[in-house]
C-alpha positions in Angstrom: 0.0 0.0 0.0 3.0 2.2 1.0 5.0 1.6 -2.4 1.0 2.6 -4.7 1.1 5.7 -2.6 4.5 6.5 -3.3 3.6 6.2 -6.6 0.8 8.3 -6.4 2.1 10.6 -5.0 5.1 10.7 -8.1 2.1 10.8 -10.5 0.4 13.9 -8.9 3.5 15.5 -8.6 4.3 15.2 -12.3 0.5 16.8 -13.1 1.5 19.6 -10.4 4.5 20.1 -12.5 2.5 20.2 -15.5 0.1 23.0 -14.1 3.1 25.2 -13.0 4.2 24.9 -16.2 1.2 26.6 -17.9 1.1 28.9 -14.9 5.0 30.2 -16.4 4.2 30.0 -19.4 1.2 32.3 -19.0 1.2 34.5 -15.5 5.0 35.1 -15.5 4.7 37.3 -18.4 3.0 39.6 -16.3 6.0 40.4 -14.6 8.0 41.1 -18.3 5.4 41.7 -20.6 6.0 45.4 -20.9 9.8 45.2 -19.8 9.6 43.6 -23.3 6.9 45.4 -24.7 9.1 48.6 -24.5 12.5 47.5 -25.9 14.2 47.8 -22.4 15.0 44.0 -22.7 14.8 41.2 -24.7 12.4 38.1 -24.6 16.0 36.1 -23.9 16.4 38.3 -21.1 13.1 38.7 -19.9 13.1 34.4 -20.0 16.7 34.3 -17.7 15.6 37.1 -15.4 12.0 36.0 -14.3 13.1 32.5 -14.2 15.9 33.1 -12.0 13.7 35.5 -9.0 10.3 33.7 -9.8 12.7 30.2 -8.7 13.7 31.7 -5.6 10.7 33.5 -5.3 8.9 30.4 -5.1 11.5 28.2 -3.3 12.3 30.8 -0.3 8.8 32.3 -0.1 6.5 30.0 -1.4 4.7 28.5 1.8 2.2 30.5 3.5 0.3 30.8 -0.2 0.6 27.5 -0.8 -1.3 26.2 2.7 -3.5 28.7 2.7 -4.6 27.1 -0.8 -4.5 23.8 0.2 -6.7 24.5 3.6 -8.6 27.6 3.1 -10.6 27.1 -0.3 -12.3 23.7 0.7 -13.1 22.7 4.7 -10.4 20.2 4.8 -12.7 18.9 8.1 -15.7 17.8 5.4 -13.3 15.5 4.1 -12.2 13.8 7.5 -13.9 10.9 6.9 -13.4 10.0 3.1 -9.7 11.7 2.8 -9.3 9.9 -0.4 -12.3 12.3 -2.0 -10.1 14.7 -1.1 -7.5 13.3 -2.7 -9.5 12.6 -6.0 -10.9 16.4 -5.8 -7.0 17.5 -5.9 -5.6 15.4 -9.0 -9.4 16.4 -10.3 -8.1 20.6 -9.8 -4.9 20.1 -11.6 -6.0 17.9 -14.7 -8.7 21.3 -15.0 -6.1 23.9 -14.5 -4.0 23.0 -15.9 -6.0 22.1 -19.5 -7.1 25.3 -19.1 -4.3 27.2 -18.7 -2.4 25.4 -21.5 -5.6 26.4 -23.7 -5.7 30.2 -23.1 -1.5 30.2 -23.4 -2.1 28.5 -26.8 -4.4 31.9 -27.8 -2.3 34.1 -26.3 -4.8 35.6 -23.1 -3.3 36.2 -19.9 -5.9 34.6 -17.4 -5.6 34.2 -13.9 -4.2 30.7 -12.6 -5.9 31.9 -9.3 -9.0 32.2 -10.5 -8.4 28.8 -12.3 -7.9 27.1 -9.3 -10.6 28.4 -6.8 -12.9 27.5 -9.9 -11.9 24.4 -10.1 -11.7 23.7 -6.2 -15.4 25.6 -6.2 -16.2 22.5 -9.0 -15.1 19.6 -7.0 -16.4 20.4 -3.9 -19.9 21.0 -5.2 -20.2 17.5 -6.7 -18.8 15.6 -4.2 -20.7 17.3 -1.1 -23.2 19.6 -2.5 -23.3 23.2 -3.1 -23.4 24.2 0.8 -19.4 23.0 0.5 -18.3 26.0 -1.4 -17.3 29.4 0.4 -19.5 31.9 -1.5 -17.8 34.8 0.6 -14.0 33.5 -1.2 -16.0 33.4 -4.4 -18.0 37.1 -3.7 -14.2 38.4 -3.0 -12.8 37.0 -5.9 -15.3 38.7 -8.0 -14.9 42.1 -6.6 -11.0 41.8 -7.1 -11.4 41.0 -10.4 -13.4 44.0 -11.2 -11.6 46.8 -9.0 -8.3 45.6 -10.2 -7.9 46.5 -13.6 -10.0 50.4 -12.7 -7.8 51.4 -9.9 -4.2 49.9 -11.8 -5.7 51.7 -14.8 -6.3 55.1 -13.0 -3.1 54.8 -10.9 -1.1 54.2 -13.8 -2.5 56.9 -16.1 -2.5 59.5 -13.2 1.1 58.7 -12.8 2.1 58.8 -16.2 0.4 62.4 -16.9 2.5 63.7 -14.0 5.8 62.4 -15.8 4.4 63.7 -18.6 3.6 67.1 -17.0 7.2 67.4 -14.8 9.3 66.1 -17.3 8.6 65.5 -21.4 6.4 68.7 -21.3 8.8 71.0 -19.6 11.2 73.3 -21.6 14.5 71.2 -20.1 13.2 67.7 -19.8 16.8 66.4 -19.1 17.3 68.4 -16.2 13.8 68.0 -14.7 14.5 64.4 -15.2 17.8 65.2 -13.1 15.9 66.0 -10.3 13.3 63.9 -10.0 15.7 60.5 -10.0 16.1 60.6 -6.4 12.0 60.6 -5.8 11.4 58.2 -8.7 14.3 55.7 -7.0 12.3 56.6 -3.6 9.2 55.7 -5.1 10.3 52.5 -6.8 11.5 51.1 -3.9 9.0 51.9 -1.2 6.3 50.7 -3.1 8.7 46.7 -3.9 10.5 47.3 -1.1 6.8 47.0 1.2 6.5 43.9 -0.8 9.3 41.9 -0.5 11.9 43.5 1.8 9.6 42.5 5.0 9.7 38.6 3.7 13.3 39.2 3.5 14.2 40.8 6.6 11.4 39.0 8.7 13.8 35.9 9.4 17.0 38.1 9.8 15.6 40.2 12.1 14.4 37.0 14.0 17.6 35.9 14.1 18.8 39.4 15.3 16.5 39.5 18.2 16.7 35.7 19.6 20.5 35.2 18.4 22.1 38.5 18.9 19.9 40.2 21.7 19.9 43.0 19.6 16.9 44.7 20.0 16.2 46.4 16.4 12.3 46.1 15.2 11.9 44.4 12.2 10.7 47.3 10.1 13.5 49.0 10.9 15.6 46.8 9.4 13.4 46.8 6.1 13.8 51.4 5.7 17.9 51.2 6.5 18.0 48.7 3.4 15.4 50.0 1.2 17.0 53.3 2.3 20.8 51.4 1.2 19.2 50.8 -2.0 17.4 53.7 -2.9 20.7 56.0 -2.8 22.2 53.4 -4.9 20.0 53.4 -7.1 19.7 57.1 -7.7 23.8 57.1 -7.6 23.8 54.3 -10.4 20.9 56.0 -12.4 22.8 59.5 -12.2 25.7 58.3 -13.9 23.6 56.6 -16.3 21.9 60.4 -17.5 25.8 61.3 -17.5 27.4 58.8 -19.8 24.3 58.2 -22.1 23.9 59.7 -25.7 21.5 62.6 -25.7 18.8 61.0 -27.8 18.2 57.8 -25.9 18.8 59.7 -22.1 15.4 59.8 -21.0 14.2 56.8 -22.0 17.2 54.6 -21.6 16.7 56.0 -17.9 13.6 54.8 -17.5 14.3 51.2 -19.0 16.9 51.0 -15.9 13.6 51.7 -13.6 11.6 49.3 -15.5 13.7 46.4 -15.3 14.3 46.9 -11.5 10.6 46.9 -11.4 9.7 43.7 -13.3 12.4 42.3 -10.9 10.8 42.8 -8.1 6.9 41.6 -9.6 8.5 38.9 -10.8 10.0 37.7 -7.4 6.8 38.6 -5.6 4.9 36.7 -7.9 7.0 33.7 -8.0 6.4 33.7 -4.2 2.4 34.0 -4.5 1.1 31.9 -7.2 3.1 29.0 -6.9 0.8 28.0 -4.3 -2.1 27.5 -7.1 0.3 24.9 -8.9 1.8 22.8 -5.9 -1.3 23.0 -3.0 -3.2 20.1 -4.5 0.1 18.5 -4.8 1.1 19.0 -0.9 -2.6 18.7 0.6 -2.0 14.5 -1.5 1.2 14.0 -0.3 -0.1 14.9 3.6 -3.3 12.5 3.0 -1.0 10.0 2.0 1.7 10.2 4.4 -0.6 11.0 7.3 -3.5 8.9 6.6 -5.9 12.0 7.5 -6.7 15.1 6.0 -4.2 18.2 6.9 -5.7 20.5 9.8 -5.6 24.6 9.3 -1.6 24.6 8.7 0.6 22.9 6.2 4.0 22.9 6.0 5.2 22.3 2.6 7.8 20.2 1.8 11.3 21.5 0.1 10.9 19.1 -2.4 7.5 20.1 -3.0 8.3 24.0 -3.8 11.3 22.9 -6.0 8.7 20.8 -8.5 6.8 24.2 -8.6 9.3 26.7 -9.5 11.0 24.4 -11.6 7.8 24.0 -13.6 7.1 27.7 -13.7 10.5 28.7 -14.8 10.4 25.7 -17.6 7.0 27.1 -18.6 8.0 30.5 -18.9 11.3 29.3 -21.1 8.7 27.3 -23.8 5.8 29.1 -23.9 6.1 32.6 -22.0 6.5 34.3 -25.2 3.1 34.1 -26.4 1.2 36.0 -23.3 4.6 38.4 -23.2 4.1 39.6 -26.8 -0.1 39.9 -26.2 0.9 42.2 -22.7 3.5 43.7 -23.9 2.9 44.7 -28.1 -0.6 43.6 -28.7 -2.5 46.7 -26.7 -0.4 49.3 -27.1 2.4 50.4 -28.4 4.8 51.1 -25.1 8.3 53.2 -24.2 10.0 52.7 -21.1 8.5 55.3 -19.4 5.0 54.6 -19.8 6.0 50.4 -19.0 7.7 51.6 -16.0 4.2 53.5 -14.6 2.1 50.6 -15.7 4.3 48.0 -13.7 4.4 50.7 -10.6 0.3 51.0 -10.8 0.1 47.4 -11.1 2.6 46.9 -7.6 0.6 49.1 -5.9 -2.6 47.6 -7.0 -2.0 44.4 -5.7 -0.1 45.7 -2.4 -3.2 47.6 -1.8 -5.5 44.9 -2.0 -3.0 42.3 -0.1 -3.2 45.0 2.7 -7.5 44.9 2.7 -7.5 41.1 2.6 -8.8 40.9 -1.3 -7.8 38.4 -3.7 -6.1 39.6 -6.9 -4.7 39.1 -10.3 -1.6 40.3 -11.4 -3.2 39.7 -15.1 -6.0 42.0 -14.1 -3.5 44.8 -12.8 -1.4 44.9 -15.8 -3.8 45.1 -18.1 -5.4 48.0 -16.7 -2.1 49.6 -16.1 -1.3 49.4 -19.7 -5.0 50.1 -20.9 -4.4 53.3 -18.4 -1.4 54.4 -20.3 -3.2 54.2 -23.7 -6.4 56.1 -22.4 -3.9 59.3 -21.6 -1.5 58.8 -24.9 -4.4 58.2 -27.2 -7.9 56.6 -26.7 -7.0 55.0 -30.7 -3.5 53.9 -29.6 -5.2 51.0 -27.8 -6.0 47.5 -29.7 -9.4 47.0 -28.4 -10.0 43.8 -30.5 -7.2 42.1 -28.3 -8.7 43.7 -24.9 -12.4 42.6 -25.7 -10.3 38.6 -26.4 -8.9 39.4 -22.7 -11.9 40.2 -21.3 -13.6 37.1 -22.6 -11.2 35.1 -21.5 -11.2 36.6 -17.6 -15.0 36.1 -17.6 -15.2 32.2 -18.2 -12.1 31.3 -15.9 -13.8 30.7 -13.6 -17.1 28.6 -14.6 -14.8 26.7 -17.1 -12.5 25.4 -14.7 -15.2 24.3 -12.5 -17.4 22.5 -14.8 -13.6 21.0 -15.9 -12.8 20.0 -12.7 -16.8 18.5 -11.5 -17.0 16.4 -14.8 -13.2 15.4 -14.2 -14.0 14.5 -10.3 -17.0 12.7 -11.4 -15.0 10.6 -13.5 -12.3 9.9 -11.9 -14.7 8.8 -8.7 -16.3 6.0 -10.6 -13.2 4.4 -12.1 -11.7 5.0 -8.3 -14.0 3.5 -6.7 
């Protein structure tokens, strides 16, 4: 029984490999999309530079996503008694997912693997123990994310981008304004990443600090002297970029700095967030079948288990990303640095805001909008509305698709089981 588990457990582990593949393929190029979009790198860059921070995104900060998944979504205490439903529900999410997934990254659309999962979780759970199993609030929260994202990414991102317009292109010295204002655009840049991933980062050192050292420094503290290390730095580095740069390309070539920096920093976050919706099923099977019981309110994921993800995301991402990249980043609008940077800055903010009132998100969602943003203050016909009206479509049907994918899988799948 202990060697067909093992087994089992190898199979499901290959399909959560499988789903974080799709998942790189298609959410990763949130991160680069417009990095690419705008000329400040290359898709062979983009590929080397979100597969290296979405890995150790994923592998350092992958956990607390990935139980909450795997424990929150469906009442892991309805299941106490038939864990192997459980179990069948799981490999039932991932074959729906990830089908799904591969689909819309086939056509291009940047969905939300989020969305894909809860649907599919909703789908399962439903079939196997009626509709009174599925959270409604989760699912009420995920549709209010989903239609608040893209406004406020879009209106942050096209008020920020009219202000650069207005302090800098417009003015009669635009290289000197620009001169001034790289100490508050570094500022800026790394306040808003730096809230999102220089607490993760310092948490455990300032941990350490405290129990270790008996140094009493609080923990946020820590996070301002290096975001403040960094954001002198960076304003040192970008100076001497405006000074050694040919005239023509000194704005802009500026701004591609800022942009990449960015898209690191969404790309790292976002390895650290959504690799829960490929290896959760994957980690709430392996528990079951180590355990004999379903998991209680925390999981602790294995090593092993966060590897499979990331290296599926970042194999993903070298394949296929290319196809979502060129739709985000080419196929709305045209984009420069400068307006890529303010769409990536609206859409870090976006989510940050919403992580900070408890609602679920989609990076997809917030880039969009950022980018839509930029267009509505360049030029209303700039934008390719043919390709938003596809993306639209696409973020309306996650959700029921993958659930009807996931109940007719389930069903299935019980009756052979069984």
């Amino acid at each position: 029984m202990v060697y067909f588990m093992d087994i089992q457990t190898a199979i499901v582990a290959l399909l959560a490999f499988y789903v974080a593949w799709n998942l790189g393929a298609n959410d990763v190029a949130n991160a680069m999309g417009t990095s690419v979009g705008s000329k400040a790198i290359t898709l062979k860059q983009a590929i080397i530079i979100a597969g290296v921070l979405e890995f150790l995104g994923a592998v350092l900060f992958g956990q607390e996503v990935t139980s909450t998944l795997g424990t929150k979504i469906a009442n892991p205490a309805l299941f106490a008694r038939t864990p192997q439903t459980l179990v069948i529900g799981m490999i039932s999410v991932l074959l729906s997912s990830g089908v799904w997934l591969q689909i819309a990254t086939a056509r291009g659309l940047p969905v939300s693997s989020s969305h894909a999962i809860v649907g599919a979780i909703a789908g399962f759970s439903w079939v196997s123990l009626g509709v009174g199993a599925i959270d409604w609030s989760s699912i009420g929260l995920i549709t209010i994310g989903w239609i608040l994202t893209p406004i406020i990414s879009g209106a942050i991102a096209a008020g920020f981008y009219s202000l650069i317009q207005q302090w800098i292109f417009n003015q009669p010295h635009p290289l000197s304004q620009l001169q001034e204002w790289i100490p508050w655009l570094s500022t800026l840049l790394l306040s808003v990443f730096g809230i999102i991933v220089l607490p993760t980062i310092t948490q455990p050192l300032s941990q350490f600090l405290l129990t270790e050292g008996k140094l009493h420094i609080p923990p946020h503290d820590i996070t301002l002297f290096i975001g403040g290390i960094a954001a002198i730095s960076l304003t040192l580095m970008s100076w001497r970029q405006l000074a050694n740069s040919q005239i023509e390309y000194k704005i802009q070539g500026l701004f591609a700095k800022f942009q990449v920096l960015s898209a690191c920093f969404v790309a790292f976050a976002h390895g650290s967030n959504d690799v829960g919706n490929a290896i959760a099923p994957l980690a709430v099977i392996s528990y079951i079948n180590q355990q004999g019981k379903v998991p209680s309110d925390e999981l602790t994921i294995p090593l092993w288990i966060l590897v499979v993800g990331a290296m599926g995301i970042v194999a993903g991402l070298a394949v296929w990303g290319k196809k979502v990249i060129a739709t985000i980043g080419e196929n709305i609008i045209s984009l420069a640095p400068s307006s890529g940077f303010c769409a990536e800055l609206a859409t870090a903010i976006t989510i940050l805001l919403a992580s900070r009132l408890g609602l679920p998100v989609s990076t997809s969602h917030a880039l969009v909008g950022g980018v839509v943003g930029i267009g509505l203050v360049q030029n209303l016909k700039s934008i390719k509305f043919s390709t938003i009206q596809n993306i639209a479509a696409a973020w309306l049907i996650t959700v029921p698709i993958s659930a009807a994918l996931s109940a007719a899988i389930f069903t299935i799948m019980a009756i052979f089981w069984h």
